[in-house]
N, C-alpha and C positions, 0 to 999 in steps of 0.2 A: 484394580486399575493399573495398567501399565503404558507408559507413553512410551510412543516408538517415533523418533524421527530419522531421517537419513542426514548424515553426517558424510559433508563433502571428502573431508579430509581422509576417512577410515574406506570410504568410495561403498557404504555397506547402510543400511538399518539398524540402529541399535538404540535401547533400550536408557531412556531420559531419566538421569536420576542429577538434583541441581546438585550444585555445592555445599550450597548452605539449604539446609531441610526445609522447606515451606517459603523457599522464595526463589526467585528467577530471576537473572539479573542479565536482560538481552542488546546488544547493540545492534544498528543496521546501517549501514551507511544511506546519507540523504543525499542532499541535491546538491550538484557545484551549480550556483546559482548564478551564468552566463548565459541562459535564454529562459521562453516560456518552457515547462512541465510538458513532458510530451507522455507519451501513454505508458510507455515502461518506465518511468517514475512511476505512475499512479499503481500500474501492477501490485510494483512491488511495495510500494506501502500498503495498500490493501492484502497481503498476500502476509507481512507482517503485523499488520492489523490485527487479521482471522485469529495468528498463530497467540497472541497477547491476551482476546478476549478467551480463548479455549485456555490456556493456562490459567486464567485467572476463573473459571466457571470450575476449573478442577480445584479451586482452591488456591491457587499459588500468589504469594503477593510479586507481583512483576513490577523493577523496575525497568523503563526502556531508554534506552539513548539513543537519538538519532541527530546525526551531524549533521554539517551546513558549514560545507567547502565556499568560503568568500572569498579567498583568494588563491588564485590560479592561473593561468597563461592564458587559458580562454577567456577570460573575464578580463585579462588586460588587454589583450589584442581586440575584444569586441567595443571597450573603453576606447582603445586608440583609434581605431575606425572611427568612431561616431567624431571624430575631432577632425576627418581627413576633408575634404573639398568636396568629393564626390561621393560623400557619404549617400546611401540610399536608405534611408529609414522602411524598417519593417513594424509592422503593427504592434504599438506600445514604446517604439526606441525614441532615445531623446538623443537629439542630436550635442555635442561635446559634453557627455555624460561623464565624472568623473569614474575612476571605476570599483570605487567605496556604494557611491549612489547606485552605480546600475546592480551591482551584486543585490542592495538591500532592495531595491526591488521587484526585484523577480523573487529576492527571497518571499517577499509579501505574497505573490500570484501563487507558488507554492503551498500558502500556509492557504490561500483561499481555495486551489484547488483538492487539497488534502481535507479541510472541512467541508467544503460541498458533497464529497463523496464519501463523507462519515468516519473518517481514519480518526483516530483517537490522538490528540494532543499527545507526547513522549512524556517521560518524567521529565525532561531535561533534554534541550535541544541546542547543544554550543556549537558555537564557530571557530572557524580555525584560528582568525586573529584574534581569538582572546587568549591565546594558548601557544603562546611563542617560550616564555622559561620553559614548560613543559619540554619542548619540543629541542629546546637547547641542551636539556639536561638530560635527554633520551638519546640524542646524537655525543655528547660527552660518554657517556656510559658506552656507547658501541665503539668507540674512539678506543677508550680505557682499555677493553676486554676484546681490543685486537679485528673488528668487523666493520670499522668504516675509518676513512682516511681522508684530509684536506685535498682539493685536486691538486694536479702534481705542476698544473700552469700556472697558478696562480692565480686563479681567478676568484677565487672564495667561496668556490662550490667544494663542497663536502659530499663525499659518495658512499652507501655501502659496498664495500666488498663481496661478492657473494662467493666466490672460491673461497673462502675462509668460512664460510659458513655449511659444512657438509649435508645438509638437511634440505638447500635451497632447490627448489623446485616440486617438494614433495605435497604438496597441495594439490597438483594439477599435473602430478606424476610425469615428470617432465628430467632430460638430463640438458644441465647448462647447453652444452657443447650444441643442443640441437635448438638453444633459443636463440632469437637476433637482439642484437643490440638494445638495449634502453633509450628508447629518442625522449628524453626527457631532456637532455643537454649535450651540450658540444663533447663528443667523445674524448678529443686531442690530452684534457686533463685526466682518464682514465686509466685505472691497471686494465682493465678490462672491458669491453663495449658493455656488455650486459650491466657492468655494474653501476646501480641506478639510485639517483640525488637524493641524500637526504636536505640539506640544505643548499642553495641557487645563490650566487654571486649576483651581487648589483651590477648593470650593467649600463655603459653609457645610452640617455634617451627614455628609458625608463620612469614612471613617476616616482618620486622619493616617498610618495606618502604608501610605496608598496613596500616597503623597505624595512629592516630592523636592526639594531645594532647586533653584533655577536661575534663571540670570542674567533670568526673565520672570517670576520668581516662582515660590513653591512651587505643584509640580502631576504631571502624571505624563504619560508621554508617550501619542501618537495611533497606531492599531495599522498602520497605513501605514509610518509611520517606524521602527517598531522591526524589520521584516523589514530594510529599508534598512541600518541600521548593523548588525545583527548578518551577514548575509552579508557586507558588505564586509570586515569585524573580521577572518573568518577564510579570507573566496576573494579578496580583494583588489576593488578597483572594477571589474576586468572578468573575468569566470567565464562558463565553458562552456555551462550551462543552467540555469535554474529553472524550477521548474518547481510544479504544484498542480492542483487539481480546477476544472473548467470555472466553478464560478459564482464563484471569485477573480478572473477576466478584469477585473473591473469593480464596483467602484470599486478593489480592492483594488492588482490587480497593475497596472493603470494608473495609480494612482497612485502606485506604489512605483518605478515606471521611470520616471516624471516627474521626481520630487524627484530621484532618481539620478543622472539625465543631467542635471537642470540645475543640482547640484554639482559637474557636471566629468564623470562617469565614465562610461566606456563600460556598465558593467554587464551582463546576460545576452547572450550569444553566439545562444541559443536559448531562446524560449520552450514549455515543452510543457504541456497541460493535459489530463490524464483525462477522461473524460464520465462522467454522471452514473449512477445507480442508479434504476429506475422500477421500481414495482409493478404489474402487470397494465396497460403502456404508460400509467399516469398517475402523474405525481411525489407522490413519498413526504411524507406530510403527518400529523402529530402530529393537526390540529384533525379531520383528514379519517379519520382509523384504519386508515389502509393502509401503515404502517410494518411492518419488519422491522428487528430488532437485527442487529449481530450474536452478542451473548450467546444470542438466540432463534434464531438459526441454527445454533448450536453443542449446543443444545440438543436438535436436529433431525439434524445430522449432526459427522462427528469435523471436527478441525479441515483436514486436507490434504481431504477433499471441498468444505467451505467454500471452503479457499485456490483451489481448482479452478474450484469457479462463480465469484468472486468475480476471478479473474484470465483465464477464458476469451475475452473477449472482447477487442479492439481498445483500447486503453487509449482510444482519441478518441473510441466509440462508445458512446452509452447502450448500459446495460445494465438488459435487463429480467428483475425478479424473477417468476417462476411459481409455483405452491404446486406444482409437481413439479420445480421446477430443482434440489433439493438432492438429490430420486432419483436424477434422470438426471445427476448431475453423479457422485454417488455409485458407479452402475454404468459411469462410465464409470473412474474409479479401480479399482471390481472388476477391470473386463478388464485393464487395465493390470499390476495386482500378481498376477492369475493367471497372468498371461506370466513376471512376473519370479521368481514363487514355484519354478512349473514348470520355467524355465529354470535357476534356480539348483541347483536338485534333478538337472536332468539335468547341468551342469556339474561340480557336485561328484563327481557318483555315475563320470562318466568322467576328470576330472583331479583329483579332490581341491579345495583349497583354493587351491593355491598360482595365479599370477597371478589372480585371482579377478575382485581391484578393481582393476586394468591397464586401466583407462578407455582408449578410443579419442576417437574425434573425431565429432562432432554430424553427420547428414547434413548433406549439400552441399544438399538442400533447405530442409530444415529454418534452414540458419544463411542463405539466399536471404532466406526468409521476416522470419526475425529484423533481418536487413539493412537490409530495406527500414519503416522505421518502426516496427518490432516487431509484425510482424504475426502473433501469436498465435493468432489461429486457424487461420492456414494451419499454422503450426509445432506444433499439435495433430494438424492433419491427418496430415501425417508422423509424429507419434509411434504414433498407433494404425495407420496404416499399417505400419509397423515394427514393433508389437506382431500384427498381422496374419500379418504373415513370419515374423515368430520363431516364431509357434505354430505353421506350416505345417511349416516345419526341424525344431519337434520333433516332428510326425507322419510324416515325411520320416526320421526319425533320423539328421539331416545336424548332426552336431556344432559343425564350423565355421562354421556360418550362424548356431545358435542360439545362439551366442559374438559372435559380433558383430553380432548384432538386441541379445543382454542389453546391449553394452557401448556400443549407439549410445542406447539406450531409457534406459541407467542417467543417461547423460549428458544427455539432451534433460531428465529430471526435473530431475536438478540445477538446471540453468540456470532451470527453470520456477518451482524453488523449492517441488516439489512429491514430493521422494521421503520413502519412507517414513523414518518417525520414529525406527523403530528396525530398526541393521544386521543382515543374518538370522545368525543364527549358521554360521562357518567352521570349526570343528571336527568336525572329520571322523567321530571314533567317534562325539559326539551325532548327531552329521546323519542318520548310519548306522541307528543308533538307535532316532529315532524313524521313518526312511522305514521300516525293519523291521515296528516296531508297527502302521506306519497301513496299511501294504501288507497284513496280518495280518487288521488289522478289513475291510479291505474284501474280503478272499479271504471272510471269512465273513459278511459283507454279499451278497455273489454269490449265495455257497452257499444263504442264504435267500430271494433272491430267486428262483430256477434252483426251489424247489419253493414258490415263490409264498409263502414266507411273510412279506406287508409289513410285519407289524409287526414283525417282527425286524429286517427290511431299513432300517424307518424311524428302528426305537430305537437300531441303531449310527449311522447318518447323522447323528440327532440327538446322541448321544454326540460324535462327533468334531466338531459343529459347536459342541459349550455349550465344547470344548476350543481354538478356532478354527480346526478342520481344515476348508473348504469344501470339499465333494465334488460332484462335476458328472459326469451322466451323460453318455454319446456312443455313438455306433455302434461304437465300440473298445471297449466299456468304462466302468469309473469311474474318473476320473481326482481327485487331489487338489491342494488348495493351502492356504499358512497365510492367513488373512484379516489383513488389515492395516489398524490402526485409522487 
């Protein structure tokens, strides 16, 4: 076994070996929570989802961190709005929201949209403002060892330096001279435009409850620096991966590996970054109206078809939205759960219940696939391959095979993060049951079809489907399965 990921920083594929033997210790950046979750959130949590359940199926114990930016300039400007006259509320806004409240709740909508679509709780999911000494004593340290500096106006903004730091730009292979400015704050107090806040001076107008004391004056920290202390707080100065969505490369995660390293610390082992989400190959734009939610997608399709489109791809690769990607993602879940329906139906019916859920091991391609950088869509390839076989075995009546197509197929979902919602029922006399009843309606589904009469023929079809029986004609026959939300 060897794992291979791409590593931002090295711009190459290379070969995953953690720090610590038999454990993983990954961070990603989460959500600055100043509106609803739009779909590149959801990406890239699913995108490091994928990567958590594969390390942990190779064995590895993974801890994960994923932040929760509560305070920030958006989130106070979105607070200060809702207090103006002319406020226009948009769906869910409360109008003179403090901006403590409105942060905690989108942070809520977040943690609802991240469970609907199966993303795994983190080990640990802190906020910035719990994490202020930290972040005091991270800006002291680069103070100390000569890389950030009080502004020079007085204002009680605090900045790094990045000409004192020879390394700055090597993330995202960049030279100073050809980047613009840091609009993070009023230039006037800088050695340097580019050089970009660690800590923000309180400023007249502002609410005080955004505020904190500190040895530069009261103010609040710079959103660069608060990823900085909170991962170190809890994976130490040097950790296995971090990781976030492609447009953090710059300013963000360049500058977070700057201040880092030129505090001392080794910091990311690997960097990994998701690609983006496009609408009909052009990026998703608010002013432009070619956005998709994902509340709007959900509303289109259940939430494992979402999780499906939304994790199909190469986590490095745009992924482009189509007004039919939620069908075709959709039928491609059908064939999946018609295999598993089928095959569960034929397992029980020849062993009962008993080893049922006696999970095997992931094909040998399929974990190739995942090995190599997490490559998903080949590891799709194989599943519906293997949903291909399985169905073959039980046209074949070959028992053993369709026992281990259900038990390689049961396992490839898992890992994907994509099996159904709810376990089918293992009890034998129900199972019994209702394959009696539905075997029943469809002898007399036959019987009216054998003297042409469709309406009969359509009105049980229809009956068993408002029940979620799907029935699927064939040159054998009608075959059934339960549909799966």
């Amino acid at each position: 076994m060897t794992l291979r990921f791409y590593d931002t920083a090295s711009a190459e594929v290379r070969d995953f070996v953690p720090l610590v033997p038999g454990k993983v210790s990954l961070y990603y950046c989460g959500a600055t929570v100043q509106g609803m979750p739009h779909v590149g959130h959801i990406r890239s949590a699913i995108a490091f989802d994928q990567l958590t359940r594969w390390l942990e199926y190779r064995g590895f114990r993974v801890t994960v961190v994923r932040n929760v930016t509560d305070i920030d300039d958006k989130i106070l400007a979105k607070s200060e709005a809702s207090f103006h006259p002319d406020f226009e509320q948009e769906p869910g806004a409360v109008p003179e929201e403090e901006w403590w409240a409105l942060a905690y709740r989108y942070e809520q909508e977040f943690l609802k949209a991240y469970d609907t679509l199966g993303v795994s709780r983190p080990t640990y999911e802190p906020r910035a403002t719990g994490h202020i000494p930290e972040m005091h004593a991270l800006i002291q340290q680069l103070i100390d060892r000569g890389h950030a500096y009080p502004a020079l106006d007085g204002s009680g903004d605090v900045y790094f330096d990045v000409r004192s730091w020879n390394k700055y730009g090597a993330l995202t292979r960049q030279k100073i001279d050809d980047m613009q400015g840091a609009a993070d704050a009023d230039p006037r107090g800088k050695k340097d435009p580019r050089d970009f806040a660690l800590w923000k001076g309180y400023k007249e107008g502002e609410p005080t409850t955004a505020s904190w004391v500190s040895p530069w004056g009261t103010g609040r920290p710079g959103w660069h620096l608060e990823c900085s202390a909170m991962v170190t707080k809890y994976l130490g100065t040097e950790f296995d991966i971090h990781g976030g969505g492609l447009d953090l490369r710059f300013p963000h995660h360049e500058n977070e590996m700057a201040q880092s390293q030129a505090a001392g610390h080794g910091f990311a082992n690997f960097w990994m970054h998701n690609g983006m989400v496009t609408y009909q190959g052009e990026k998703m734009s608010k002013s432009v109206g070619n956005t998709v939610s994902p509340a709007e997608m959900l509303e289109i399709a259940p939430p494992r078809v979402v999780r499906y489109y939304l994790g199909q791809a190469q986590y490095r690769s745009v992924l482009d939205y189509q007004p039919t990607s939620l069908q075709e993602a959709a039928a491609a879940v059908e064939r999946i759960d018609g295999f598993v329906s089928r095959a569960l139906r034929s397992t029980m019916t020849q062993d009962g219940a008993a080893g049922l859920f006696s999970y095997g091991t992931v094909p040998e391609a399929f974990a190739a696939a995942m090995d190599d950088d997490l490559n998903v869509p080949q590891a799709l390839a194989v599943l519906h391959d293997t949903v291909r076989a399985g169905n073959s075995a039980l046209t074949d009546g070959d028992p053993a095979a369709t026992r281990q197509a259900l038990a390689s197929v049961t396992d490839m979902l898992r890992v994907l993060g994509i099996s159904a919602t709810a376990q089918p029922a293992v009890d034998d006399q129900a199972t019994g049951a209702l394959g009696t009843l539905i075997e029943a309606q469809l002898s007399a589904r036959a019987e009216a079809r054998a003297r042409k009469d469709w309406a009969a023929s359509d009105a049980i079809r229809d009956t068993l489907a408002a029940a979620g029986v799907l029935v699927e004609d064939n040159a054998d026959g009608a075959t059934w399965s339960l549909q799966r939300g």
